[in-house]
C-alpha atoms as one frame of an Amber mdcrd trajectory, in Angstrom:
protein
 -18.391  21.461  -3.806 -20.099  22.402  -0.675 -18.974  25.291   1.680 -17.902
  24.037   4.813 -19.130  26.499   6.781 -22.147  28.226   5.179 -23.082  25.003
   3.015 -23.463  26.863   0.101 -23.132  24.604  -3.129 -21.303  27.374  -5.296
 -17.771  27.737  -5.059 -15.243  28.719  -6.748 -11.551  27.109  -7.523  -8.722
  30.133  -7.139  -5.746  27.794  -7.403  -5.389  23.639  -8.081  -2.020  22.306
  -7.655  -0.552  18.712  -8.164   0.750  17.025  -4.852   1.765  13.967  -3.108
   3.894  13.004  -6.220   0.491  13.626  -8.755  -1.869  11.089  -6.182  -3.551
  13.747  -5.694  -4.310  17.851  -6.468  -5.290  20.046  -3.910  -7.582  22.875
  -4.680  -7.765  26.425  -2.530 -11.878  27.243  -3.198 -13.609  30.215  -2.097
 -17.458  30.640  -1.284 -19.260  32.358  -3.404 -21.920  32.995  -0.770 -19.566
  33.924   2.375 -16.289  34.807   0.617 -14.616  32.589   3.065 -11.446  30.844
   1.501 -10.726  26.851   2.139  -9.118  23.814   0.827  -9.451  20.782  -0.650
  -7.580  17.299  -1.273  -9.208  15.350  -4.533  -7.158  11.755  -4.216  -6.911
   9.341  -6.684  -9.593   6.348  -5.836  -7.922   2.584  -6.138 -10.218   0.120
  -6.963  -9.881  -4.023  -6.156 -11.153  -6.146  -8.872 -12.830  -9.096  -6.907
 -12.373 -12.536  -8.470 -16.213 -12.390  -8.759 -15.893  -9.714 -10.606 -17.186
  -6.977  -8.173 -15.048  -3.903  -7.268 -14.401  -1.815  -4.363 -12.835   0.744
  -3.534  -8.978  -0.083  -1.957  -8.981  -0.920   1.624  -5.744  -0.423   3.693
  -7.480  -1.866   6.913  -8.400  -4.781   5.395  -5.119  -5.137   3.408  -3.447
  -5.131   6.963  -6.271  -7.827   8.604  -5.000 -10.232   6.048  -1.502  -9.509
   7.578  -2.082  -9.411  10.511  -3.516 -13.208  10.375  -0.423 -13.861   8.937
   1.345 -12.105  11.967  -0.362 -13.927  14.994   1.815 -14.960  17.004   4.981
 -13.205  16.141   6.770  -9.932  16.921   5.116  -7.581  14.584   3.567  -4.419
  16.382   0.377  -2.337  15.223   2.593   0.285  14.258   4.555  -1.787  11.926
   1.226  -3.169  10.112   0.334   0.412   9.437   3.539   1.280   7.904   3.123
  -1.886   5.727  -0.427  -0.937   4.922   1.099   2.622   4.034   4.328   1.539
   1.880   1.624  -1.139   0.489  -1.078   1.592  -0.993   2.342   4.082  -1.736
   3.212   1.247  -4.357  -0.182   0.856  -6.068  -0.290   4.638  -6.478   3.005
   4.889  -7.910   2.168   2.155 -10.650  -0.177   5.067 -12.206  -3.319   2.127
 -12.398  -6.350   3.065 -10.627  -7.813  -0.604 -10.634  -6.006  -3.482  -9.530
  -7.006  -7.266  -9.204  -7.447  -8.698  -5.705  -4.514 -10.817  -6.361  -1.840
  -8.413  -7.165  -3.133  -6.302  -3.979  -1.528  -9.556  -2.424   1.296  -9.758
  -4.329   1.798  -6.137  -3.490   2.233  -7.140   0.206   4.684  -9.646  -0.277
   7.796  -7.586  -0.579   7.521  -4.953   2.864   5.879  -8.116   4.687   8.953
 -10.206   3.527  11.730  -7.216   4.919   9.210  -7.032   8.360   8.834 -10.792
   9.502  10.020 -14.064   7.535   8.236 -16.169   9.306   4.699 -14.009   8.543
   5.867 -13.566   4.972   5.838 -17.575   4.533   2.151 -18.218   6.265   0.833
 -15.097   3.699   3.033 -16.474   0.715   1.647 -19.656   1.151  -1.906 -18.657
   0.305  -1.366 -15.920  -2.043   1.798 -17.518  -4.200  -0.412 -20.855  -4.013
   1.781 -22.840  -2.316   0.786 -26.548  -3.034   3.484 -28.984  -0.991   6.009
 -28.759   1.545   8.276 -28.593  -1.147   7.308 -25.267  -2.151   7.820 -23.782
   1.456  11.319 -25.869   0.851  11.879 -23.731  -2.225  11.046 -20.630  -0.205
  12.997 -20.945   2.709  15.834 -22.167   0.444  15.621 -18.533  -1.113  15.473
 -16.781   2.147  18.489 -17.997   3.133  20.303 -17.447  -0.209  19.177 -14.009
   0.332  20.198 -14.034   3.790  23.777 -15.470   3.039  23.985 -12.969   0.389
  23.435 -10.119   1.737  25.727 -11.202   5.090  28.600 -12.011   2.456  31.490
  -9.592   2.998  31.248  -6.478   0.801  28.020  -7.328  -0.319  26.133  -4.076
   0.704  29.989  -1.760   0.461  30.591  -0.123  -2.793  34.310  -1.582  -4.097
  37.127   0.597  -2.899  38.514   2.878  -5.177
């Protein structure tokens, strides 16, 4: 690890703790050279297996231009999309994998996409669930709205009385 202010390639680690939940550990260094003190943030690297076979490292930005394809059109701010592309990459880390295919990056987005806009959550579902007929967006919606009339029901989010 370089110094960041003298460049000096020898430093040494005083203290390495575990943060964000164990994504990551975060290291107080000190220069051997200038015996000035800083810190550091080592993250865990996610990795997209390519159906070509390729890898690369994870991508939030271009997790959130496939959504926001999805999204033209409809009322889904810029603001929004990064909080999906956040709760998104918060999920993969929390599965404790480091590589993941393309597809279940995808998959990933269905859920927080699904609670942001229904409408967007269809157009995105329809490419990455493989939709192959209007009767599959049938099947969809038909689940939306069971959801929907589900969760309207009285009582259905209140614990029972007791």
């Amino acid at each position: 690890m370089h110094c960041p202010y003298c460049k000096h390639q020898d430093t040494k680690v005083l203290d390495s703790r575990v943060a964000d939940d164990g994504g990551s550990i975060r290291r107080r260094r000190v220069c051997a050279e200038c015996d000035r003190r800083f810190t550091t943030v080592e993250k865990m690297q996610l990795t997209v297996l390519k159906r070509s076979g390729a890898t690369e490292p994870f991508n939030r930005d271009k997790a959130i231009a496939g959504v926001r394809k999805a999204c033209k059109g409809r009322p889904v701010t810029d603001e929004q999309l990064a909080c999906l592309g956040q709760d998104v990459e918060d999920a993969l880390r929390l599965s404790g994998r480091a590589e993941f295919e393309a597809h279940e990056v995808g998959m990933a987005i269905l859920a927080p996409l699904r609670a942001l806009d229904e409408v967007a959550y269809l157009r995105f579902a329809s490419v990455y669930r493989a939709f192959d007929s209007v009767d599959d967006f049938e099947d969809e919606i038909a689940m939306l709205r069971l959801e929907r009339a589900t969760d309207a029901a009285p009582g259905a989010a209140s614990a029972p009385a007791g």
